[in-house]
TORKOL-4160 file (C-alpha; in steps of 0.2 Angstrom, whole numbers, padded with zeros to 4 digits, m for minus):
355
<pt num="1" X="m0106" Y="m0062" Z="m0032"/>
<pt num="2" X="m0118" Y="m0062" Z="m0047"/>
<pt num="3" X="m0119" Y="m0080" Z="m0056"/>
<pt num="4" X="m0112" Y="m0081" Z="m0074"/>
<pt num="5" X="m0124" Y="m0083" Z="m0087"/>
<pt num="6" X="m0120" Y="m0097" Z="m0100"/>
<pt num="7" X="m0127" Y="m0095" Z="m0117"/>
<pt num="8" X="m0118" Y="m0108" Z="m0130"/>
<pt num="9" X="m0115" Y="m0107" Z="m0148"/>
<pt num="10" X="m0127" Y="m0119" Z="m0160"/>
<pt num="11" X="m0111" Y="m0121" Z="m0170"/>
<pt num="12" X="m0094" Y="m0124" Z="m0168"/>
<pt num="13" X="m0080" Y="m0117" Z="m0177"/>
<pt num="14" X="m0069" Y="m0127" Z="m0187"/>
<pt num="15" X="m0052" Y="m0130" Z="m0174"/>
<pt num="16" X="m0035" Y="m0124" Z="m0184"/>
<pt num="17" X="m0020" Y="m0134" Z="m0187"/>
<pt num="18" X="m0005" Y="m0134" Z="m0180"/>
<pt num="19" X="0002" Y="m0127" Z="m0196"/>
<pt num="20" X="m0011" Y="m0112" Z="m0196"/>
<pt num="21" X="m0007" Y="m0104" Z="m0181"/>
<pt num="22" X="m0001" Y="m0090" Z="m0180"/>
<pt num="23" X="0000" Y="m0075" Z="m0165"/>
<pt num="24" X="m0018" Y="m0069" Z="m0162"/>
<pt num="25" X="m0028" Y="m0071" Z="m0178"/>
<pt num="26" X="m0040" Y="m0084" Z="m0175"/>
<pt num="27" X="m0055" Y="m0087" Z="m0161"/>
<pt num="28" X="m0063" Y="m0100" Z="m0151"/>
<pt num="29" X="m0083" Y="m0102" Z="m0151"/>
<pt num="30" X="m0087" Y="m0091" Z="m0136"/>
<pt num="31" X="m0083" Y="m0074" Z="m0126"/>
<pt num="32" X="m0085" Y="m0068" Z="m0110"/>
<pt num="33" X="m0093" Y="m0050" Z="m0107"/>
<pt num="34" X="m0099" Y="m0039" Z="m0090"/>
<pt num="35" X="m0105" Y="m0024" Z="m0091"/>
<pt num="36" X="m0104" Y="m0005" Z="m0078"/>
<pt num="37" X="m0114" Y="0009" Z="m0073"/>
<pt num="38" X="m0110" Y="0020" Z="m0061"/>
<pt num="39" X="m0126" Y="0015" Z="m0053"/>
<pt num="40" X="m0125" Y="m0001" Z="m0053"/>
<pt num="41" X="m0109" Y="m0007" Z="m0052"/>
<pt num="42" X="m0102" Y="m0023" Z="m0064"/>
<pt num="43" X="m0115" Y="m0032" Z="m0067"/>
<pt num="44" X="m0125" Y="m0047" Z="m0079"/>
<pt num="45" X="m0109" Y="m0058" Z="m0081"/>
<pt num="46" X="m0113" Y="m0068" Z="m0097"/>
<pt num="47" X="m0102" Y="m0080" Z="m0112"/>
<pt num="48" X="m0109" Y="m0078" Z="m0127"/>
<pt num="49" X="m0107" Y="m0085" Z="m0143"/>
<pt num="50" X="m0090" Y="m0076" Z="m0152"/>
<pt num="51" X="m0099" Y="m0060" Z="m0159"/>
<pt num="52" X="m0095" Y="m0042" Z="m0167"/>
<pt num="53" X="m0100" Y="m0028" Z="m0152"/>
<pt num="54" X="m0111" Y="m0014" Z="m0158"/>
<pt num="55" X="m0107" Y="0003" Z="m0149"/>
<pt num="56" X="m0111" Y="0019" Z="m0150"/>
<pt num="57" X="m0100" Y="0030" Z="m0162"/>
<pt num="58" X="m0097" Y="0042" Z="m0148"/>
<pt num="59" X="m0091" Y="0029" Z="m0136"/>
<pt num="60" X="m0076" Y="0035" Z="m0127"/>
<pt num="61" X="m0066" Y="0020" Z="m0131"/>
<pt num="62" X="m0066" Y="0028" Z="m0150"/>
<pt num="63" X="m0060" Y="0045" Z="m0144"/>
<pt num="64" X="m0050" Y="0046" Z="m0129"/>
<pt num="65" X="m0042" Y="0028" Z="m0128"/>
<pt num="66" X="m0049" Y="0026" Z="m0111"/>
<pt num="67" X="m0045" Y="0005" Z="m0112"/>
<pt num="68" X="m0035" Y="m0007" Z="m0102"/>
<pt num="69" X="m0031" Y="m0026" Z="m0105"/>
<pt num="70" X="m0021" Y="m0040" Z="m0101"/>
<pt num="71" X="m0013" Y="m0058" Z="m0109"/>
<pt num="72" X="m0012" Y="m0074" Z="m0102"/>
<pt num="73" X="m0012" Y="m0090" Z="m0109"/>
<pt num="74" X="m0017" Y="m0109" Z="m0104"/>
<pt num="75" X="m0007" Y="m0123" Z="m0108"/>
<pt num="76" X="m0010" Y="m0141" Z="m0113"/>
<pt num="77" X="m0003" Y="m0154" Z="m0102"/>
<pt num="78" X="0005" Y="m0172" Z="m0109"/>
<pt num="79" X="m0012" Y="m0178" Z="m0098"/>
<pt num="80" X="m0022" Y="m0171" Z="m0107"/>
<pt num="81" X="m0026" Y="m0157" Z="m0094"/>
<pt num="82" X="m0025" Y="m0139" Z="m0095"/>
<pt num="83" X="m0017" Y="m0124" Z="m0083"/>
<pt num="84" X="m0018" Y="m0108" Z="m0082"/>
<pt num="85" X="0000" Y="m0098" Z="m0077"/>
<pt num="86" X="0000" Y="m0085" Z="m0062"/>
<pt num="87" X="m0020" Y="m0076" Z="m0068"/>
<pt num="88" X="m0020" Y="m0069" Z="m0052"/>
<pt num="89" X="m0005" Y="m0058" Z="m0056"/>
<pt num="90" X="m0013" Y="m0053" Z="m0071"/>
<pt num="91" X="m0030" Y="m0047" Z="m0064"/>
<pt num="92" X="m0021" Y="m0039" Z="m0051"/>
<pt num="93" X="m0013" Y="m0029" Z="m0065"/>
<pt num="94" X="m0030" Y="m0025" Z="m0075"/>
<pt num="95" X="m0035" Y="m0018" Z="m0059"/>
<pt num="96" X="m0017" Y="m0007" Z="m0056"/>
<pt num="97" X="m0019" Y="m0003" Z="m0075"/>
<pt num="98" X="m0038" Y="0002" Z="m0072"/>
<pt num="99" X="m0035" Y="0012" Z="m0058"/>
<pt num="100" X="m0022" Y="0024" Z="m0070"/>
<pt num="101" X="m0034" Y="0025" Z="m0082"/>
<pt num="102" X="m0045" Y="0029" Z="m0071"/>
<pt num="103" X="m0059" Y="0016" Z="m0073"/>
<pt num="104" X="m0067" Y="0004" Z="m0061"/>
<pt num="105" X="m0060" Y="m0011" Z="m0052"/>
<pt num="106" X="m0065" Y="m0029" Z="m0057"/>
<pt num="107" X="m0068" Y="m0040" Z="m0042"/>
<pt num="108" X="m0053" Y="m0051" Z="m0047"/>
<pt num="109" X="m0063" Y="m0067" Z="m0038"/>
<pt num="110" X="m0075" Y="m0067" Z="m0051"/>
<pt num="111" X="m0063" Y="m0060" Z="m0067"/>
<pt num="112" X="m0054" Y="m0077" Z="m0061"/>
<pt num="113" X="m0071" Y="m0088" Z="m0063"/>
<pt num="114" X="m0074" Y="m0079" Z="m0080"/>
<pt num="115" X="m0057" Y="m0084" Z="m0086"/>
<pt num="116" X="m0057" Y="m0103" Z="m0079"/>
<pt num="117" X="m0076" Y="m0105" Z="m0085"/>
<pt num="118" X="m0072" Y="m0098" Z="m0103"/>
<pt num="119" X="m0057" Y="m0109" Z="m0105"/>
<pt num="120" X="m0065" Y="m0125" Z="m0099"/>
<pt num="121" X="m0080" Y="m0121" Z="m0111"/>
<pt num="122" X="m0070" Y="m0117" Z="m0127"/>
<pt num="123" X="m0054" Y="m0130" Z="m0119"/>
<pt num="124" X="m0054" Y="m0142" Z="m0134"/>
<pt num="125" X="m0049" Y="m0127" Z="m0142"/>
<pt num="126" X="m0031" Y="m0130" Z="m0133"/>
<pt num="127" X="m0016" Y="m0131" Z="m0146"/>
<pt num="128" X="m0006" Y="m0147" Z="m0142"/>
<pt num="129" X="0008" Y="m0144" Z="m0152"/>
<pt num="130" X="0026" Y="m0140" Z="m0144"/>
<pt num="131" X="0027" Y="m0121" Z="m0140"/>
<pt num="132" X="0007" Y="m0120" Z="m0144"/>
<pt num="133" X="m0006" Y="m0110" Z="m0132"/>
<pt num="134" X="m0022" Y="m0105" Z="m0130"/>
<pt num="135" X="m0019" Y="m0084" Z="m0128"/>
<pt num="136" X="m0033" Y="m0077" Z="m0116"/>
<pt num="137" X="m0037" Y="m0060" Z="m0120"/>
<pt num="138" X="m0046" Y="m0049" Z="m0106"/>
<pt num="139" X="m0050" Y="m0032" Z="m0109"/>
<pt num="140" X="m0060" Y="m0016" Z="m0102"/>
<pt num="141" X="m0066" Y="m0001" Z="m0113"/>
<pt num="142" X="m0075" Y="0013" Z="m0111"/>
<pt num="143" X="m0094" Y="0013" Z="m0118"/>
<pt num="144" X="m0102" Y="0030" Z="m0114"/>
<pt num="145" X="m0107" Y="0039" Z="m0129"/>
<pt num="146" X="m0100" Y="0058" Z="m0123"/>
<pt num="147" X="m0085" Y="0066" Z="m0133"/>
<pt num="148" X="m0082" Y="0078" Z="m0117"/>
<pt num="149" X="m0065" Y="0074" Z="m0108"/>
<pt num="150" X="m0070" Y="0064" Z="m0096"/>
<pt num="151" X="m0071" Y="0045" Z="m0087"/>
<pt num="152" X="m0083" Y="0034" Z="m0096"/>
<pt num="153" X="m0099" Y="0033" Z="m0083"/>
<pt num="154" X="m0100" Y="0016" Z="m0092"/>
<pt num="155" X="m0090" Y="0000" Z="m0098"/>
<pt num="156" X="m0088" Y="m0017" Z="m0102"/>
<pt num="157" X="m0077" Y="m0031" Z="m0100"/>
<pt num="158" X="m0074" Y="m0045" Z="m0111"/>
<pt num="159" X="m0062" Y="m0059" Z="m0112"/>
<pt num="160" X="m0059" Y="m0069" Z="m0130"/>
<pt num="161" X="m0045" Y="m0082" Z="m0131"/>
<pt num="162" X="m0038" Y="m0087" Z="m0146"/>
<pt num="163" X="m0025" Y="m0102" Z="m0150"/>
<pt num="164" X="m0009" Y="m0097" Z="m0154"/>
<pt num="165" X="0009" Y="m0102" Z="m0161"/>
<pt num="166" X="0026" Y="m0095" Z="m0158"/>
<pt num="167" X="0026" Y="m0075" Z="m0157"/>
<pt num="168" X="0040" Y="m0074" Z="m0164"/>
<pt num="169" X="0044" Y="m0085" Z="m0179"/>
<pt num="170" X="0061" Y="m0087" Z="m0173"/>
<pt num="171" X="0055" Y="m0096" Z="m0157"/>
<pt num="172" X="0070" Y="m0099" Z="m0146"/>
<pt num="173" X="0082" Y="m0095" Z="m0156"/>
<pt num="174" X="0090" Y="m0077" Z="m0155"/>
<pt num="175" X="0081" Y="m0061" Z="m0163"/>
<pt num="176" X="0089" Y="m0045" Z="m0169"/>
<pt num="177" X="0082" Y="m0029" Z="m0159"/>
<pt num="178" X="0085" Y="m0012" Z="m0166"/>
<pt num="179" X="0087" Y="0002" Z="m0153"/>
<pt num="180" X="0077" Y="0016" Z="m0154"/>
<pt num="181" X="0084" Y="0033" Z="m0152"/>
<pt num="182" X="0071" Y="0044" Z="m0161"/>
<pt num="183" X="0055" Y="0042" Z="m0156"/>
<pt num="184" X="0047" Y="0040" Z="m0136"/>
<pt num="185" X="0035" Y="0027" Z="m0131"/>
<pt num="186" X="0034" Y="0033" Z="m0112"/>
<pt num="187" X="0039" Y="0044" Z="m0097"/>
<pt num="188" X="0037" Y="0041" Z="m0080"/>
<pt num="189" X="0021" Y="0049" Z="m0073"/>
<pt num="190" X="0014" Y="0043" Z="m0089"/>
<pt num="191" X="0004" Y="0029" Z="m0093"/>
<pt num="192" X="0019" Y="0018" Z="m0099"/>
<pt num="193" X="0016" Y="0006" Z="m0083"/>
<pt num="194" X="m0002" Y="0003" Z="m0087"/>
<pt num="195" X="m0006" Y="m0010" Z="m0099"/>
<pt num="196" X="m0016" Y="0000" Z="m0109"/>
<pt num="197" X="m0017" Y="0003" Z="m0128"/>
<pt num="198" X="m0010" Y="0021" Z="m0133"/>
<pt num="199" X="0008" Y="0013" Z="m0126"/>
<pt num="200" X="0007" Y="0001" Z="m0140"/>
<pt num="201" X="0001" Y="0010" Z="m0152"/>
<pt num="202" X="0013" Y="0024" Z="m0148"/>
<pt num="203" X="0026" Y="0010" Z="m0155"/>
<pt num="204" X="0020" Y="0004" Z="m0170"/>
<pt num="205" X="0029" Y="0018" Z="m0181"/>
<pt num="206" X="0045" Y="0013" Z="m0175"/>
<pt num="207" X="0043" Y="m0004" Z="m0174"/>
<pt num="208" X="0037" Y="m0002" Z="m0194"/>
<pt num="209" X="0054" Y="0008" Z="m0197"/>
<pt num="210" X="0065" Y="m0009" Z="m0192"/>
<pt num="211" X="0053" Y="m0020" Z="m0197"/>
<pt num="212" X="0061" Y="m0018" Z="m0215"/>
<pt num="213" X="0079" Y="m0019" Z="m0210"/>
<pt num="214" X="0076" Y="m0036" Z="m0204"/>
<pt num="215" X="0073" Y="m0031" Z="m0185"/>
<pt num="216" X="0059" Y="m0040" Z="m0173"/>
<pt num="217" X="0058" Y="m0027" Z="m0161"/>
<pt num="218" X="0061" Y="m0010" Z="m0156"/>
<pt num="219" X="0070" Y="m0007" Z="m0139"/>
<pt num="220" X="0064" Y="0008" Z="m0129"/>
<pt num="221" X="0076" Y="0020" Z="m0120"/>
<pt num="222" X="0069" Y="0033" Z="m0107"/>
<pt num="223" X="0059" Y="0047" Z="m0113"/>
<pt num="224" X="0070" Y="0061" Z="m0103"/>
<pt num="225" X="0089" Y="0058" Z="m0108"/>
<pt num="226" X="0087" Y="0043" Z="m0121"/>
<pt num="227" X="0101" Y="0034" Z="m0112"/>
<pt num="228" X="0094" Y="0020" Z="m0099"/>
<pt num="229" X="0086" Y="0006" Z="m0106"/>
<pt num="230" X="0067" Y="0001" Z="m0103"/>
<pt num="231" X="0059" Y="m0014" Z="m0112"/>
<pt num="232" X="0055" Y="m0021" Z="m0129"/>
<pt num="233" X="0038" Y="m0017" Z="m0135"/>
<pt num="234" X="0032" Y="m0036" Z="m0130"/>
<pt num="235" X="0047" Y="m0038" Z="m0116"/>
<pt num="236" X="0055" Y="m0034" Z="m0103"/>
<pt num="237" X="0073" Y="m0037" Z="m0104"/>
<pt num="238" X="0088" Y="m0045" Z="m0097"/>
<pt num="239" X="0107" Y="m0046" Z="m0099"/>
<pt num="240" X="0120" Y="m0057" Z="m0091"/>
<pt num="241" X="0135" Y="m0047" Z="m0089"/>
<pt num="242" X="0150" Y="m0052" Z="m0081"/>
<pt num="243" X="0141" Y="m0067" Z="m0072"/>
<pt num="244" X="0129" Y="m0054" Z="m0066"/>
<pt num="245" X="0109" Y="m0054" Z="m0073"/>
<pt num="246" X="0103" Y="m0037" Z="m0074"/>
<pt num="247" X="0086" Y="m0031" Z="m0079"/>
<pt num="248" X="0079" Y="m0013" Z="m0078"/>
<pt num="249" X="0072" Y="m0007" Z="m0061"/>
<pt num="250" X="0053" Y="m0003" Z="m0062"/>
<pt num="251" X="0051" Y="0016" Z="m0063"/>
<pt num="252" X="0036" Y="0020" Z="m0068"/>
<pt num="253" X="0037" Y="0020" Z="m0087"/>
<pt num="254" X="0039" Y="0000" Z="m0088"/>
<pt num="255" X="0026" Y="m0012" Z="m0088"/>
<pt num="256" X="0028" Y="m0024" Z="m0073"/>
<pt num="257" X="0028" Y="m0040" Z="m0083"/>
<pt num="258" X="0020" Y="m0057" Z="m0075"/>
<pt num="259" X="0037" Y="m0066" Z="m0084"/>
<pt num="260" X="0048" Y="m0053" Z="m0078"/>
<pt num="261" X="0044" Y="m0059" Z="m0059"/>
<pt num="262" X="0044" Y="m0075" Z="m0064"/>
<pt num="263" X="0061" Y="m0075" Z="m0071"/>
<pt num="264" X="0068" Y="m0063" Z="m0055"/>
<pt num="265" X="0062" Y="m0078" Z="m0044"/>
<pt num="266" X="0068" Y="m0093" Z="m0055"/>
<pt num="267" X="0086" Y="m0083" Z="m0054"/>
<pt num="268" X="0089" Y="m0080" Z="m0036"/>
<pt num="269" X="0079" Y="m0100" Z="m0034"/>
<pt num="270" X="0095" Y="m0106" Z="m0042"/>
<pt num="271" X="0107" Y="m0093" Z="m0034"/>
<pt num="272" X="0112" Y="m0081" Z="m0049"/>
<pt num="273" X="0115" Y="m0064" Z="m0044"/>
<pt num="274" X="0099" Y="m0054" Z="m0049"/>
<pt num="275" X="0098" Y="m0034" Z="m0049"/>
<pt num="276" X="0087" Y="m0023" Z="m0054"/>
<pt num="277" X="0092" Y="m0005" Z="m0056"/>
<pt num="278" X="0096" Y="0008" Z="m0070"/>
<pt num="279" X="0104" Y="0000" Z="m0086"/>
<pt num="280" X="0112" Y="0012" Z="m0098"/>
<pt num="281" X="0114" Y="0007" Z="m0118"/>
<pt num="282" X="0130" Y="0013" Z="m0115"/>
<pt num="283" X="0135" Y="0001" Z="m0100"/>
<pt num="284" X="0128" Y="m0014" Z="m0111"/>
<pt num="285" X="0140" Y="m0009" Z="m0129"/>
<pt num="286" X="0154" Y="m0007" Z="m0117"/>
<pt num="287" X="0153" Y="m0022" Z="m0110"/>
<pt num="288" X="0152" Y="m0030" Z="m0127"/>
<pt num="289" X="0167" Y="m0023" Z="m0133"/>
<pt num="290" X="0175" Y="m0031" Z="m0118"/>
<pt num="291" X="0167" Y="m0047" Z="m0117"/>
<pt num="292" X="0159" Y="m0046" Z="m0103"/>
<pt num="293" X="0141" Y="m0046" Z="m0110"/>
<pt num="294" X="0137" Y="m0065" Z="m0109"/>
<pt num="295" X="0118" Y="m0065" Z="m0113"/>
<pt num="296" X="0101" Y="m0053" Z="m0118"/>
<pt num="297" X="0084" Y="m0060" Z="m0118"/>
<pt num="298" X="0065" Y="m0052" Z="m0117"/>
<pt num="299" X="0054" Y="m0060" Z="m0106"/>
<pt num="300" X="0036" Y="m0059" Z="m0108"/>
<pt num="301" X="0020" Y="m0068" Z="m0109"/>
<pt num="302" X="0018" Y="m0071" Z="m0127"/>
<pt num="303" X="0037" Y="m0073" Z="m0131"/>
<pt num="304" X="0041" Y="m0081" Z="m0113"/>
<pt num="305" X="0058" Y="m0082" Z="m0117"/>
<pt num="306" X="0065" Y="m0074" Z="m0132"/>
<pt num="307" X="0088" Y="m0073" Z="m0135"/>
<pt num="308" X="0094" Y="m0058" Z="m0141"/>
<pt num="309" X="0106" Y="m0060" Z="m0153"/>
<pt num="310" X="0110" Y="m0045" Z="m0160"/>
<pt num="311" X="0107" Y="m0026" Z="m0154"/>
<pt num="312" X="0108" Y="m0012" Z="m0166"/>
<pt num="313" X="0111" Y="0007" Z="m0158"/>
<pt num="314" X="0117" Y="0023" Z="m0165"/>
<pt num="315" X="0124" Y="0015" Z="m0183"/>
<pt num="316" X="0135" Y="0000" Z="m0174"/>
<pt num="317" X="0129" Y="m0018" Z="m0169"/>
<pt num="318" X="0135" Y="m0031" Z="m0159"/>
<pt num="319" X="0134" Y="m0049" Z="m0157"/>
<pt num="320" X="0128" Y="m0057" Z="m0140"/>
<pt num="321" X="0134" Y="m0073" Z="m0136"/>
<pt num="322" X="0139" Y="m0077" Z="m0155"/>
<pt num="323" X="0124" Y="m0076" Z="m0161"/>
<pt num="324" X="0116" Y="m0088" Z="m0151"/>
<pt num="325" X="0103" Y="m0094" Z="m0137"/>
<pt num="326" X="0114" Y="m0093" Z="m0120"/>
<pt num="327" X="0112" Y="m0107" Z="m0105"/>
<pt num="328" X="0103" Y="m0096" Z="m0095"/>
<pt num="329" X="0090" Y="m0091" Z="m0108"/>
<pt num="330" X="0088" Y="m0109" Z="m0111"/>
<pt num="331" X="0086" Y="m0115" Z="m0095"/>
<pt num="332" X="0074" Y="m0101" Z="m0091"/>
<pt num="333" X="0062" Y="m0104" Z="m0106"/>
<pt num="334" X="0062" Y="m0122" Z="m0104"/>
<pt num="335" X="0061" Y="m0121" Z="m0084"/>
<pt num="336" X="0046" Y="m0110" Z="m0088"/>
<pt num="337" X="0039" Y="m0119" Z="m0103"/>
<pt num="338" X="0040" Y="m0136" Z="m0090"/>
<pt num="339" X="0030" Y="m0127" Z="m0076"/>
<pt num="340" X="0017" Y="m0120" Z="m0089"/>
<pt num="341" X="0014" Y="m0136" Z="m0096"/>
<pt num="342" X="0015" Y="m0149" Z="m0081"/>
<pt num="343" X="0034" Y="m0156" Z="m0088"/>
<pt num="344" X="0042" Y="m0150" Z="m0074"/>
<pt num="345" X="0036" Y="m0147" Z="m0055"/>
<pt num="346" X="0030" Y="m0133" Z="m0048"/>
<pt num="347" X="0038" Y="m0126" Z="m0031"/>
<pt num="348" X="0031" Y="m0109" Z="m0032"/>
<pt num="349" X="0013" Y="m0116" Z="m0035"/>
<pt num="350" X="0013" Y="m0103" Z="m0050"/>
<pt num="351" X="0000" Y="m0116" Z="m0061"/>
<pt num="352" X="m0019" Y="m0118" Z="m0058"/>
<pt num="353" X="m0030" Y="m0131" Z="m0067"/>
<pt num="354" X="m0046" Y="m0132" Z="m0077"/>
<pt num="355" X="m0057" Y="m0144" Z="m0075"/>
């Protein structure tokens, strides 16, 4: 495995304060970046100094979205140390993600070094603050300069981090989700269970249509009927109905998210009836009206654990849980939040530390 090449920045960027963070705007000193042939393979692993890229105005990236990436975060602990949560379940998923887009697999040993050895350089860079992180953006995009429809025959992969606050300005309290009836965002056989970018950027007109009315996000259905219920475009959900959680089953068209699995394995750890399958939007208003729907929440990596407190669908809108954070969404995001941030122990061994 080829050595990573350290290169450091002369200066050092002044570090935000607490009050300045917000979700993805600001970044530490350095950044990773390897780069592919087809005849060469990956290859000259290097961290750089935080710089602009210079590519080619034909590179594929521009033209044909052929691009993957991944979020993460590391956490400070009250010791002054700092873990990663699960990045082996997130390089995993770049390389599922770049195997859709058809682009070459990373030797997830070595994306793993490139992670840790960036955060350790740039780990003063660690928000200490209560529900503060140090985001870790990985990414791969297409470089080759060809406007024919094709794989890139080149790429590169680079990693930036960036300190963040809450996601969500709400935080743990509860947010009000619109659901979205008009527009699709994926179909199975599509790309909606790779984590690549035409997915999200397939969102942002809806999410700008709420976004006005007062709403956080957008809740997608399926793409064939509009009825079954898939994710949130940061989350994957979850609802508590009648003692029972239920989340929607993988199938193809939902992003298998690194919280998601966590929150599945936390559940049936404390012995709550977990399953997975189709969820209707239908089957959720219906079990509101009878007061059988005791919680929603998204789960994801930016988010963790976000209450939903209100769902708007097809010109009604109910109220989940009065308006408030439910006992299990609470208990999950500080369970989770306790894990990520050495509070609470670990059983599953999710955590790995930076030296």
């Amino acid at each position: 495995m080829e050595k990573i090449k350290i290169t450091k920045s002369e200066t050092s960027k002044s570090k935000p304060t607490t009050d300045q963070l917000e979700f993805g705007r600001i970044f530490t000193d350095h950044m990773f970046i390897m780069d592919y042939s087809a005849d060469k393979g990956w290859h000259e692993p290097r961290i750089i100094p935080y710089q602009p890229l210079t590519l080619d105005p034909a590179s594929i990236i521009f033209h044909y979205g052929q691009t993957v990436f991944e979020g993460l975060k590391a956490y400070l602990t009250p010791e002054g140390k700092v873990k990663l949560f699960r990045p082996g379940k997130n390089m995993q998923r770049l390389n599922r993600s770049n195997d859709r887009m058809c682009m070459p697999a990373i030797d997830e040993t070595l994306a793993l070094e490139a992670i840790t050895t960036l955060v350790s350089l740039d780990k003063e860079w660690v928000p200490s603050a209560e529900g503060t992180s140090l985001y870790i953006r990985p990414f791969v995009i297409a470089t080759e300069p060809y406007l024919g429809v094709a794989p890139s025959k080149n790429y590169q992969f680079i990693i930036i981090l960036s300190p963040v606050g809450a996601y969500y300005k709400e935080g743990i309290n509860p947010v009000k989700i619109a659901v979205e009836n008009t527009f699709v965002r994926a179909v199975a056989g599509g790309t909606g269970e790779a984590k690549t970018a035409g997915n999200y950027a397939s969102s942002l007109k809806a999410q700008e249509m709420v976004a006005d009315k007062g709403f956080a996000q957008v809740l997608w259905l399926d793409g064939v009927e509009k009825k079954y219920i898939e994710e949130v475009g940061s989350m994957n959900v979850f609802f508590k109905i009648d003692g029972e959680l239920i989340t929607p089953a993988l199938n193809g068209s939902i992003l298998e998210g690194v919280t998601r699995s966590s929150v599945i394995d936390l559940l049936k750890h404390w012995d709550y009836p977990v399953n997975e399958r189709r969820v209707s939007m239908e089957e959720v208003f219906e079990a509101a009206k009878h007061g059988k729907l005791e919680e929603a929440f998204g789960s994801g990596t930016a988010a963790v654990i976000s209450p939903i407190g209100e769902l708007s669908w097809n010109g009604e809108s109910i109220e989940v849980n009065g308006g408030a954070t439910g006992p299990v969404a609470r208990k999950l995001y500080t369970t989770l939040t306790g894990i990520q941030t050495g509070k609470q122990p670990d059983p599953f061994n999710w955590t790995i530390d930076i030296d």
